[in-house]
NUZAZA-450324 format. One record per residue (C-alpha): residue number from 1; x, y, z. Coordinates in steps of 0.05 Angstrom, whole numbers, plus 32768, in hexadecimal, padded with zeros to 4 digits. Example, Ala and Ser with C-alpha at 12.3 -4.5 7.8 and 13.67 -1.06 7.14 Angstrom:
! NUZAZA-450324
+-----+------+------+------+
|   k |    x |    y |    z |
+-----+------+------+------+
|   1 | 80F6 | 7FA6 | 809C |
|   2 | 8111 | 7FEB | 808F |
+-----+------+------+------+
! end
This chain:
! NUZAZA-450324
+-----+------+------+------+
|   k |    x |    y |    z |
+-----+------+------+------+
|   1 | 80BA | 82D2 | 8382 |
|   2 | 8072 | 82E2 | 8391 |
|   3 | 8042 | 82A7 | 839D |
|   4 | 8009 | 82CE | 8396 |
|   5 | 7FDB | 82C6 | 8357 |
|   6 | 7FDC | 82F3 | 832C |
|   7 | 7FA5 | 8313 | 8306 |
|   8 | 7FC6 | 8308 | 82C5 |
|   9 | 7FB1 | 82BB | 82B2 |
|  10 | 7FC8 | 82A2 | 826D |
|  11 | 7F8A | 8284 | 8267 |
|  12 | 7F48 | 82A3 | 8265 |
|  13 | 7F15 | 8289 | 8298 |
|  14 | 7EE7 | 8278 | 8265 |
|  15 | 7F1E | 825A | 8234 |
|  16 | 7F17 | 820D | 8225 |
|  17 | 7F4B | 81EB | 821A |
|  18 | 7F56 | 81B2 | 81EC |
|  19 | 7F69 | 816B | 8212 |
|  20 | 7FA4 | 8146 | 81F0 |
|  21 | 7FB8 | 80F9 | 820C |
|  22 | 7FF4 | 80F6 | 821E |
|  23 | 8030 | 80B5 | 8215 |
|  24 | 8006 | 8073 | 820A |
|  25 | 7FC9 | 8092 | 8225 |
|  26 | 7F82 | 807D | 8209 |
|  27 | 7F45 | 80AA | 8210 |
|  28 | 7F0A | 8082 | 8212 |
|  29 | 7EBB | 809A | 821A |
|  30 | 7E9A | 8064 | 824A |
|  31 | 7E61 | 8040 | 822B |
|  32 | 7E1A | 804D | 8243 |
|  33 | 7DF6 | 800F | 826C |
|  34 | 7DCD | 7FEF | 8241 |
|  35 | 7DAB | 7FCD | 827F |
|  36 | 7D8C | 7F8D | 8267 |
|  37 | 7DAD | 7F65 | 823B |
|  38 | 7D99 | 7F28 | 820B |
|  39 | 7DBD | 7EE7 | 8201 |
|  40 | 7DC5 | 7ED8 | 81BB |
|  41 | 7D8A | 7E9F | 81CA |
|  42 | 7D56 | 7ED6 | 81E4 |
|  43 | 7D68 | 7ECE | 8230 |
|  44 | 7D61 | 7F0F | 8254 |
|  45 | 7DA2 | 7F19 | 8280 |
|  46 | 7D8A | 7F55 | 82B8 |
|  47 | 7DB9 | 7F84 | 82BC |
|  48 | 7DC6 | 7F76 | 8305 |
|  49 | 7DE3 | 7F2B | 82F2 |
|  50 | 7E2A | 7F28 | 8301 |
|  51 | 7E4A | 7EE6 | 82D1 |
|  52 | 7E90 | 7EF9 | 82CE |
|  53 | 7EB3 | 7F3B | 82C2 |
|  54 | 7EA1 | 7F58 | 8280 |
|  55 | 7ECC | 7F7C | 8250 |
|  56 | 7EA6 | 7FC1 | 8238 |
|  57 | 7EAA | 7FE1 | 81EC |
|  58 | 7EC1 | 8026 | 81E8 |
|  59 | 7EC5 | 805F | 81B3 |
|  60 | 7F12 | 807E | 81B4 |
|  61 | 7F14 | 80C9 | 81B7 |
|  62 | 7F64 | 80D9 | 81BC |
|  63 | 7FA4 | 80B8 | 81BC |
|  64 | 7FE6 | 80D1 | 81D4 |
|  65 | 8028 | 80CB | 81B2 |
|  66 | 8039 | 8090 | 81B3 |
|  67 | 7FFC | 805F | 81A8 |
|  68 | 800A | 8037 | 8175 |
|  69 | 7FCE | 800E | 8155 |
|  70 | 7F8F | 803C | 8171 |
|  71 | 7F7D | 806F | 814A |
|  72 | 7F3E | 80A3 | 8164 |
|  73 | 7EFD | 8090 | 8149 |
|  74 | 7F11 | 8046 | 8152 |
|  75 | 7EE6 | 8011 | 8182 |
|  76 | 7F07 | 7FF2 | 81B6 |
|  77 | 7F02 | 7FB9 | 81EF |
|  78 | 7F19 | 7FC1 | 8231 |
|  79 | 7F0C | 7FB0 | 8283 |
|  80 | 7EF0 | 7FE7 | 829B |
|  81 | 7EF6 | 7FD6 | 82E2 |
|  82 | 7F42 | 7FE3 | 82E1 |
|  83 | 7F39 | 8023 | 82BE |
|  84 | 7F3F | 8072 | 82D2 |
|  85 | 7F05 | 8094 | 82C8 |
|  86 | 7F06 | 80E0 | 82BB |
|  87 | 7EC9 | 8118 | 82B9 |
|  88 | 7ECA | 8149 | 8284 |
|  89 | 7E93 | 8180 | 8275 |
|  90 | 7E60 | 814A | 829E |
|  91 | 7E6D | 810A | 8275 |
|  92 | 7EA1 | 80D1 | 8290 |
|  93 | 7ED6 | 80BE | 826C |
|  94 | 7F08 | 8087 | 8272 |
|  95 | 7F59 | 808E | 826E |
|  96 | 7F81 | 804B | 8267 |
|  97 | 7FC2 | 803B | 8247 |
|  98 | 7FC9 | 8017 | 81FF |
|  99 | 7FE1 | 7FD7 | 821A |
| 100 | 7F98 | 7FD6 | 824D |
| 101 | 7F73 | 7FCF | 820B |
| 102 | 7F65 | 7F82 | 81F1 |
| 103 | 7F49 | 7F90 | 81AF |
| 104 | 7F2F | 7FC5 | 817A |
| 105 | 7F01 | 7FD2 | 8143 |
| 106 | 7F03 | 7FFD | 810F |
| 107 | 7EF6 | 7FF6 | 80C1 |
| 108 | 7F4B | 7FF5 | 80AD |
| 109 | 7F4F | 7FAA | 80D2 |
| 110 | 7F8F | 7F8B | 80B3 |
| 111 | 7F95 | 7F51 | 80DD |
| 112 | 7F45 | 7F44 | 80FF |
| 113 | 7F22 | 7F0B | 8115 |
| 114 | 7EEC | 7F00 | 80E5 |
| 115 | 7EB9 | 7F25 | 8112 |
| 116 | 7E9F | 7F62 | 810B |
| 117 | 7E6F | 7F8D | 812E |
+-----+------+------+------+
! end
Protein backbone atom coordinates (compact mmCIF):
# COMPACT_ATOMS: atom_id res chain seq x y z
CA UNK A 1 0.00 0.00 0.00
CA UNK A 2 1.53 3.17 -1.30
CA UNK A 3 0.77 6.46 0.60
CA UNK A 4 1.89 8.49 -1.99
CA UNK A 5 -0.64 10.61 -4.10
CA UNK A 6 -1.24 9.70 -7.01
CA UNK A 7 -1.64 11.66 -10.12
CA UNK A 8 -4.86 10.08 -10.98
CA UNK A 9 -7.58 12.27 -8.79
CA UNK A 10 -11.27 11.42 -9.37
CA UNK A 11 -11.88 14.82 -9.28
CA UNK A 12 -10.73 17.39 -11.53
CA UNK A 13 -8.92 20.39 -9.90
CA UNK A 14 -11.20 22.70 -11.33
CA UNK A 15 -14.45 20.44 -10.66
CA UNK A 16 -17.06 21.99 -8.16
CA UNK A 17 -18.79 20.09 -6.35
CA UNK A 18 -22.27 20.35 -5.23
CA UNK A 19 -22.69 20.68 -1.12
CA UNK A 20 -25.52 18.43 0.30
CA UNK A 21 -26.50 18.80 4.37
CA UNK A 22 -26.24 16.07 5.88
CA UNK A 23 -28.74 14.28 9.10
CA UNK A 24 -30.67 17.32 10.73
CA UNK A 25 -28.32 19.76 9.33
CA UNK A 26 -29.59 23.39 8.34
CA UNK A 27 -27.66 25.57 5.86
CA UNK A 28 -28.27 28.98 6.53
CA UNK A 29 -26.75 32.36 4.65
CA UNK A 30 -25.97 34.91 7.55
CA UNK A 31 -27.85 38.13 7.24
CA UNK A 32 -26.01 41.32 6.35
CA UNK A 33 -25.71 44.13 9.30
CA UNK A 34 -28.09 46.49 8.78
CA UNK A 35 -26.15 48.81 11.28
CA UNK A 36 -28.67 51.24 12.66
CA UNK A 37 -31.79 50.21 13.49
CA UNK A 38 -35.28 52.02 14.28
CA UNK A 39 -37.67 51.37 17.08
CA UNK A 40 -41.04 51.04 15.88
CA UNK A 41 -41.55 54.80 17.66
CA UNK A 42 -38.64 56.41 15.44
CA UNK A 43 -35.80 55.92 18.08
CA UNK A 44 -32.55 55.31 16.40
CA UNK A 45 -30.83 52.18 18.21
CA UNK A 46 -26.74 52.49 17.02
CA UNK A 47 -25.66 49.52 15.98
CA UNK A 48 -23.06 49.38 18.74
CA UNK A 49 -26.06 49.14 21.60
CA UNK A 50 -25.97 45.88 23.16
CA UNK A 51 -29.93 45.32 24.97
CA UNK A 52 -30.03 41.72 25.19
CA UNK A 53 -29.02 38.94 22.83
CA UNK A 54 -30.88 39.14 19.62
CA UNK A 55 -32.21 36.39 17.55
CA UNK A 56 -31.12 36.98 13.60
CA UNK A 57 -33.49 36.05 10.36
CA UNK A 58 -31.96 33.79 7.89
CA UNK A 59 -32.70 32.53 4.27
CA UNK A 60 -32.36 28.43 4.26
CA UNK A 61 -30.23 27.10 1.44
CA UNK A 62 -30.13 23.06 2.18
CA UNK A 63 -31.46 20.59 4.44
CA UNK A 64 -30.21 17.15 5.12
CA UNK A 65 -32.23 14.01 5.42
CA UNK A 66 -33.90 14.21 8.01
CA UNK A 67 -35.22 17.82 8.72
CA UNK A 68 -38.54 17.68 9.09
CA UNK A 69 -40.57 21.12 8.91
CA UNK A 70 -37.76 23.39 6.92
CA UNK A 71 -37.89 23.29 3.62
CA UNK A 72 -35.00 25.52 1.35
CA UNK A 73 -36.20 28.82 0.33
CA UNK A 74 -37.91 29.09 3.78
CA UNK A 75 -37.05 32.13 6.47
CA UNK A 76 -35.88 31.20 9.63
CA UNK A 77 -35.01 32.55 13.35
CA UNK A 78 -32.18 31.52 15.16
CA UNK A 79 -29.10 32.66 17.86
CA UNK A 80 -26.45 33.14 15.95
CA UNK A 81 -23.99 33.33 18.65
CA UNK A 82 -24.21 29.55 19.25
CA UNK A 83 -23.92 28.81 15.68
CA UNK A 84 -21.03 27.29 13.22
CA UNK A 85 -20.12 29.48 10.72
CA UNK A 86 -18.67 28.13 7.39
CA UNK A 87 -16.87 30.08 4.26
CA UNK A 88 -17.76 29.11 0.91
CA UNK A 89 -16.58 30.76 -2.50
CA UNK A 90 -15.92 34.16 -0.04
CA UNK A 91 -19.44 34.45 1.55
CA UNK A 92 -20.17 33.00 5.32
CA UNK A 93 -22.54 30.71 5.88
CA UNK A 94 -24.09 29.28 8.95
CA UNK A 95 -24.62 25.31 9.79
CA UNK A 96 -26.96 24.53 12.81
CA UNK A 97 -29.15 21.61 13.57
CA UNK A 98 -33.17 21.70 13.12
CA UNK A 99 -33.91 21.65 16.73
CA UNK A 100 -31.31 25.29 17.05
CA UNK A 101 -34.01 26.96 14.93
CA UNK A 102 -37.03 28.80 17.03
CA UNK A 103 -39.26 29.70 14.29
CA UNK A 104 -39.87 29.90 10.35
CA UNK A 105 -41.54 31.69 7.65
CA UNK A 106 -42.58 30.74 4.57
CA UNK A 107 -45.95 31.26 2.56
CA UNK A 108 -47.34 27.18 3.33
CA UNK A 109 -47.84 28.36 7.30
CA UNK A 110 -50.40 25.74 8.66
CA UNK A 111 -50.20 26.56 12.19
CA UNK A 112 -48.60 30.59 12.40
CA UNK A 113 -48.98 33.27 14.69
CA UNK A 114 -50.91 35.85 13.00
CA UNK A 115 -47.67 37.78 11.98
CA UNK A 116 -46.20 37.98 9.00
CA UNK A 117 -43.29 39.64 7.59
Amino acid sequence: MSLVSDSRSPVAPDAKLEIQMLHDRVLVRIPVDEGERRSSSGIVIPATAQVARRLSWGDVLGVGNNVRNVKVGDRVLFNPDDQLEVEIQGDAYLVMRERDIHAMASERAEHGTGLYL
